[in-house]
N, C-alpha and C positions, 0 to 999 in steps of 0.2 A: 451931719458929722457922725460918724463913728463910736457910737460909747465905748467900746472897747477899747477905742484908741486917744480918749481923752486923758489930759497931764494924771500923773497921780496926787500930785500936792491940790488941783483942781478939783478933786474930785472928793480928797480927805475931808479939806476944807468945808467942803458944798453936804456931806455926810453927818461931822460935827456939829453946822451949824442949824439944822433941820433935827435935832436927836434923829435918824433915824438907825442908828448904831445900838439906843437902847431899846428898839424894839425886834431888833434884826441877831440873828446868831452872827460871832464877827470869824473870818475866814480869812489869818496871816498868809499872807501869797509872800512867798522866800523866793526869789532869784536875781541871780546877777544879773542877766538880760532885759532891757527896760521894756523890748517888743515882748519878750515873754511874761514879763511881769505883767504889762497892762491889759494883754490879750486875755490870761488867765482873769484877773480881778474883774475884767470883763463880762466872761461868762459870770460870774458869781453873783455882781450887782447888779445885771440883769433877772434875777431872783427878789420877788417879794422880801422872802423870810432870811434871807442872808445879806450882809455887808462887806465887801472884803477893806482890806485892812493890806498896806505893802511895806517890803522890806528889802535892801538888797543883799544882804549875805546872814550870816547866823547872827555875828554881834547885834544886831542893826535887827533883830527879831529877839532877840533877849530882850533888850532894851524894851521893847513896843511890847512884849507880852507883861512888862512889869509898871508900865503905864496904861494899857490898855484893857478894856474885860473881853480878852480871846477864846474865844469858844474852842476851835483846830488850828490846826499848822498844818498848811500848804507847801512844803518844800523842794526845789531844787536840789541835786546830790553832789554836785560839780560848781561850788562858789571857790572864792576866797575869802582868807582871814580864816572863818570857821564855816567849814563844808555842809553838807545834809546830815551825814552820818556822825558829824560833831554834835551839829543842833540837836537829832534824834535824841543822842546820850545827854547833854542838857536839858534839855525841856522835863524828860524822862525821871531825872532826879530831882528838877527845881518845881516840877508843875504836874506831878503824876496824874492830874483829872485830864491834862489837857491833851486829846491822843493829835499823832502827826503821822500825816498820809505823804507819802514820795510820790514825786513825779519822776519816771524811768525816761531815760531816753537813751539811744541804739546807744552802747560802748559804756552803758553803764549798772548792766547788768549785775554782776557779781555785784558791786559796792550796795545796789541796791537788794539782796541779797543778804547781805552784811546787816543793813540797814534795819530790817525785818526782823534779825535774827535779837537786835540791840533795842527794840521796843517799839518801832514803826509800828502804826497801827493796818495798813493798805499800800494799797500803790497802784497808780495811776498811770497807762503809758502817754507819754505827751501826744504822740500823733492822735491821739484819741481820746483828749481831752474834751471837747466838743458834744461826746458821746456819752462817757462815764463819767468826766469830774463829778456833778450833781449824785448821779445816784450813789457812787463812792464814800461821798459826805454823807447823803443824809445817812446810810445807812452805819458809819464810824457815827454819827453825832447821837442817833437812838441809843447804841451802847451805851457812852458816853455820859448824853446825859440821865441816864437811870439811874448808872453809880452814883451818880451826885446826891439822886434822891434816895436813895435808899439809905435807910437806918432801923431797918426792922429784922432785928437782929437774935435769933437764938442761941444763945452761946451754946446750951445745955446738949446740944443736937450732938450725939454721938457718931450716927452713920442712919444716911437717908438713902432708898429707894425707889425708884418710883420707875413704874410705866406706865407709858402714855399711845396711843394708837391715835394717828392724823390723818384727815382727811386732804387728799390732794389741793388743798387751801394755800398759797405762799403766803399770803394774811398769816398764818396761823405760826408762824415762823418766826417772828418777833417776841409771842406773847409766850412762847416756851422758850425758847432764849430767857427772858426777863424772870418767870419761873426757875431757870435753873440758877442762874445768875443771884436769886433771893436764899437759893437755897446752900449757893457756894460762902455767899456773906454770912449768913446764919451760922456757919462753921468755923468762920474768919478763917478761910483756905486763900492762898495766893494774895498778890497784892495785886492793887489797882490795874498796873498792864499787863500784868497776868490774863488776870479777868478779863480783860478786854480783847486778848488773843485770843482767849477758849472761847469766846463769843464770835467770833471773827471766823473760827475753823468750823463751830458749830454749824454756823450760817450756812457754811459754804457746803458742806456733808447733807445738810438737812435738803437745800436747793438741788442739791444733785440726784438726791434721793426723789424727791417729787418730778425734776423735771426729766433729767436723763434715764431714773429707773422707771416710775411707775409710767410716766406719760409717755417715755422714750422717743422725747425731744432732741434732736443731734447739736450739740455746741457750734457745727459747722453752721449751721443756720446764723446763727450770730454775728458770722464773720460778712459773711453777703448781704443778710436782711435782718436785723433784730427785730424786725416788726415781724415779721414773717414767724423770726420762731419762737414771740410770745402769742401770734395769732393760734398758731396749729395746738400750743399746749393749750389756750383758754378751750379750746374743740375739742381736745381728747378730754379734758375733765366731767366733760359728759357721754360722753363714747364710749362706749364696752368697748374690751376689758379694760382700758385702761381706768375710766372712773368708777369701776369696785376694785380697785388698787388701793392699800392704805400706806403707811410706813408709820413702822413698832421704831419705838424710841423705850428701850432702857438704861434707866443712870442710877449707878451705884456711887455714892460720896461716903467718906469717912475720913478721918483724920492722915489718910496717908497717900489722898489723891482724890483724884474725880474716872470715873470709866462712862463711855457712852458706846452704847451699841444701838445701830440704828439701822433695821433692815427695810427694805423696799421689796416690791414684790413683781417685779419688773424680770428681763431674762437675761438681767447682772449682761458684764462683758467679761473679755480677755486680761486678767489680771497679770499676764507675761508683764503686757506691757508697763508697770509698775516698776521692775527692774530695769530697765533701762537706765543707764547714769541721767543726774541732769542737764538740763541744756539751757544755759541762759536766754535761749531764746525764747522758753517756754512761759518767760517774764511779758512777754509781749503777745502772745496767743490766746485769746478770749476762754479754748477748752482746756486751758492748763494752768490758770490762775488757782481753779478752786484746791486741785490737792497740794499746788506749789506752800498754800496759805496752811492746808492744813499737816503739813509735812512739817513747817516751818514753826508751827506756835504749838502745838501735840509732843509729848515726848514719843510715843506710840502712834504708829495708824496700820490695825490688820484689817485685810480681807480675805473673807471665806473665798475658797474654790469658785464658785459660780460670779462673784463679785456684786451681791446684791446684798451682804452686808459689809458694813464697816466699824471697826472699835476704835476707838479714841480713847488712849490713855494719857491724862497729866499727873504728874505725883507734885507732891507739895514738897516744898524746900523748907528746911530747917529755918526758924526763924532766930531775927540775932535777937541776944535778952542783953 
């Protein structure tokens, strides 16, 4: 039989009674579709280190996130009762640790969109679930759970700078994320999905930077063979010129924002095409995720002329006293 396609009361049950819930991160799968609900929770319990956990609309996921210890939210955008982009602003206010990834599908573009803009943490297109769910997660649940840990806190911090010079490493991509991330809490800048967005854009700026500048990997690869176009970047990493490539990361924080300037040394591209209005297709497009994310969570994103830097500005919102 089909695990993917086994009952869900089946499967909760068989979950509960084995703990293997408390040793698993738990992954709320939201959707009205019982074939897409089970398919998804599918991929996921198929996973050692995750559990999924189901729900069919938002109510019906409040409820389970106030009886359950929910790691993510899984969401569908298109329920009844209370939709995605309802639950998104829910969770968002009752559970700010707990980030929530959408699931896109054709015609639902814009709302997902919306979605992103209201505290979503990702987004996941459905036909290509199979492919990204996993790495989607783990990479929202690193964030995620950092926050949780962190409490090493410098109030006294003024205004921090720092640069930093990477080697062509994606390893190294986490461990400066979590670095700046210590250093945005130290200042008590933004709140929980705040931080979580700056992390989310950083990611995607910094990947872009190692893979499309320095390595000058094509996103198109992605679409035909992702093996293929992690094979050819693990190859240039040791290939002149591309591996005495580095990329300069400086970040200025201070009490009226965070700035990140992060150049590659790659031969940048056509930054026209940045003006182009958006196209909610681009929600669905593997090479147009990264600046969709960082358009969407940045107040600012410049780039120089040649397109081999980028700045990212967030300024900090007045807090309520």
């Amino acid at each position: 039989m089909n695990t993917a396609l086994i009952s869900e009361d089946s499967a909760e049950v068989s979950a509960a009674a084995s703990g293997v819930r408390d040793r698993r991160s738990v992954v709320l799968v939201v959707d009205d579709s019982p074939f897409d609900r089970r398919l998804t929770a599918g991929l996921i319990d198929k996973l050692e280190d995750f559990s999924a956990l189901t729900a069919r609309d938002g109510v019906e996921a409040l409820a389970k996130i106030d009886s359950e210890p929910v790691s993510i939210v899984l969401t569908d955008l298109q329920m009844p009762t209370l939709d995605g982009l309802g639950l998104v602003e829910r969770v968002k206010s009752r559970y700010p640790s707990i980030p929530v990834v959408i699931m896109t599908a054709c015609g639902s573009e814009e709302t997902a969109m919306e979605a992103l803009r209201r505290g979503a943490a990702s987004y996941v297109p459905k036909k290509s679930l199979a492919r990204d769910l996993v790495d989607t997660i783990r990479q929202v649940l690193v964030v995620a759970e950092h926050k949780k840990r962190r409490n090493r806190l410098h109030a006294s911090i003024e205004r921090r700078t720092t640069n930093v010079r990477l080697e062509n490493d994606p390893d190294m991509i986490d461990p400066f994320i979590q670095m700046s991330q210590d250093d945005l809490s130290s200042m008590n800048l933004f709140d929980e999905n705040a931080r979580m967005r700056i992390a989310m854009a950083l990611r995607e700026a910094l990947a872009n930077a190692i893979y499309h500048g320095n390595l000058e990997v094509s996103s198109d690869l992605r679409q035909d063979d992702e093996r293929e176009f992690y094979r050819l970047a693990e190859a240039r990493r040791s290939t002149p010129p591309y591996a005495n490539r580095t990329v300069e990361i400086r970040t200025e924080i201070d009490r009226d924002g965070v700035l990140y300037e992060i150049v590659d040394h790659g031969p940048g591209f056509d930054v026209a095409i940045l003006d182009r209005p958006f196209d909610p297709e681009d929600l669905m497009r593997i090479g147009g995720r990264g600046l969709l994310l960082i358009r969407t969570f940045m107040d600012r994103m410049i780039h120089n002329e040649t397109g081999n830097r980028i700045t990212l500005i967030k300024r900090a919102r007045p807090r309520e006293k």
